[in-house]
MARFILO-263099 format. One record per residue (C-alpha): x, y, z; residue in three letters. Coordinates in steps of 0.05 Angstrom, whole numbers, padded with zeros to 5 digits, always signed. Example, Ala and Ser with C-alpha at 12.3 -4.5 7.8 and 13.67 -1.06 7.14 Angstrom:
BEGIN
+00246-00090+00156ALA
+00273-00021+00143SER
This chain:
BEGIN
-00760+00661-00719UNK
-00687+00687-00741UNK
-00671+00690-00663UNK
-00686+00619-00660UNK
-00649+00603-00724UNK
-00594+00634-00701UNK
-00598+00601-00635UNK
-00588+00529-00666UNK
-00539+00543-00706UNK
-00495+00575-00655UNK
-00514+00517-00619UNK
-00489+00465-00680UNK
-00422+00508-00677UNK
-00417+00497-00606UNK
-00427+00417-00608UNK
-00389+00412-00665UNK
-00322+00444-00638UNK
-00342+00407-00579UNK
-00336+00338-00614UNK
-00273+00368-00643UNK
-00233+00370-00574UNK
-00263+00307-00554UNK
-00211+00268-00590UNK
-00151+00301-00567UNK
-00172+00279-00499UNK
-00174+00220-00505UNK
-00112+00215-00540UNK
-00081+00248-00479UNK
-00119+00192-00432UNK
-00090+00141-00472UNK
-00015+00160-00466UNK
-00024+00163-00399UNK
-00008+00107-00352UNK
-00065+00078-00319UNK
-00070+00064-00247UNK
-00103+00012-00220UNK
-00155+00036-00175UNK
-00153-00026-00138UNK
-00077-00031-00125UNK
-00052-00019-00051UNK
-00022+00041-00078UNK
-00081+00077-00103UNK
-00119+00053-00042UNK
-00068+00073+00012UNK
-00019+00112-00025UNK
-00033+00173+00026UNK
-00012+00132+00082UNK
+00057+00139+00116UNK
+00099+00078+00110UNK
+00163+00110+00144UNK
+00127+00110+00224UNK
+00071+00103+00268UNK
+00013+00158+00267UNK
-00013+00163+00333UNK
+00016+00100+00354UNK
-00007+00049+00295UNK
+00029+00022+00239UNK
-00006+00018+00180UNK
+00028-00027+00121UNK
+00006-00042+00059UNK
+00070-00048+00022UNK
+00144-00077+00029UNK
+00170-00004+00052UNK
+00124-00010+00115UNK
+00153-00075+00131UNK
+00225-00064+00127UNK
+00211-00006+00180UNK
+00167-00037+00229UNK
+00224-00079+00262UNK
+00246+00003+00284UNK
+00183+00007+00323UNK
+00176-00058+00368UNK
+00118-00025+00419UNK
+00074+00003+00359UNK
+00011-00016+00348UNK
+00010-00053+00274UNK
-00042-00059+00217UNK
-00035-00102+00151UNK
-00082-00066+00100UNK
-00074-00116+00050UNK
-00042-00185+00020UNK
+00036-00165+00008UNK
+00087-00204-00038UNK
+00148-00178-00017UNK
+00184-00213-00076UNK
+00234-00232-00039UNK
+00257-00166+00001UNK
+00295-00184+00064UNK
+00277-00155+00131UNK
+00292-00165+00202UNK
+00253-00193+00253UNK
+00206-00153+00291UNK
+00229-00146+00370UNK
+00296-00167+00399UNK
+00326-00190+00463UNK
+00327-00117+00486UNK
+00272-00087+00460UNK
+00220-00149+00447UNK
+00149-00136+00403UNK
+00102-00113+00458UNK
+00050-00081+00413UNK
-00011-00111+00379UNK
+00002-00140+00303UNK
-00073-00145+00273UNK
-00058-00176+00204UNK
-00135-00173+00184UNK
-00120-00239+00153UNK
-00077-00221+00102UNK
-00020-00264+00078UNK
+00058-00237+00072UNK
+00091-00278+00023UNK
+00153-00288-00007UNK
+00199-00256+00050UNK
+00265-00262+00068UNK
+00280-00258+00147UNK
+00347-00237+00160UNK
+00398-00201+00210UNK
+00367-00232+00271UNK
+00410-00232+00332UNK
+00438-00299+00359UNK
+00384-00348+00380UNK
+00325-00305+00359UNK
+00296-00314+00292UNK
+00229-00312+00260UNK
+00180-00256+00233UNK
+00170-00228+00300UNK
+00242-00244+00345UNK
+00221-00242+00411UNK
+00149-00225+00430UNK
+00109-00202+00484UNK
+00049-00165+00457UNK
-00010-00193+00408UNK
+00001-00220+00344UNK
-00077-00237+00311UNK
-00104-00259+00243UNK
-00036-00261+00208UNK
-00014-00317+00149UNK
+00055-00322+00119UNK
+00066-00355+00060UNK
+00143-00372+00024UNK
+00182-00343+00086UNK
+00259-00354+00072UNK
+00318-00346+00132UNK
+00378-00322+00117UNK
């Protein structure tokens, strides 16, 4: 009987300093910033928005598309709606080296873009195109 005593009070100690250190973390939690779990960068955070892997161009944020007009015969992907606030970038394919890859947009929207630095007589969000542009809305597109 004084083993099982014993036993529930160690046990009571236990909780107890348990319930202490409880509180402390969630102090910690809530100085921390929270992330959005459903933001593109929690999503796709991971994924490269410098190059291609393996040939596709995966965007999900205004970095990807400010250096997709660098890579006019990769394959692209639009992960997700992007407001690009305003961020100019040039269009993607020129005169000598025109868009020949595929540009599945998922049908997402790009909004609020600024096109700029298009050569002479090309202008738009792709600039001269001879691949496969699918399921792609933009919304709020400036020229400059």
């Amino acid at each position: 009987m004084k083993k099982f005593i014993s036993i529930l009070v160690l046990m009571a100690v236990l909780l107890s300093l348990c319930a202490c250190v409880k509180p402390k973390q969630q102090e910690q939690a809530a100085t921390a910033a929270p992330l959005d779990v459903a933001s593109p960068e929690a999503m796709f955070g991971h994924i490269d928005q410098t190059a291609p892997v393996n040939g596709l161009f995966q965007i999900w944020s205004v970095e990807g598309l400010k250096n997709m007009a660098k890579y006019p015969d990769a394959d692209i992907e639009l992960l997700c709606n992007i407001n690009a606030g305003g961020a100019a970038i040039a269009p993607l394919g020129t005169k000598d080296k025109p868009f020949t890859g595929t540009f599945t947009g998922g049908n997402f929207t790009i909004s609020y873009i600024t096109i700029t630095g298009g050569e002479e007589g090309v202008f738009g969000f792709i600039g001269v195109n001879k691949g496969t542009v699918q399921n792609l809305y933009l919304e709020e597109v400036t020229f400059d």
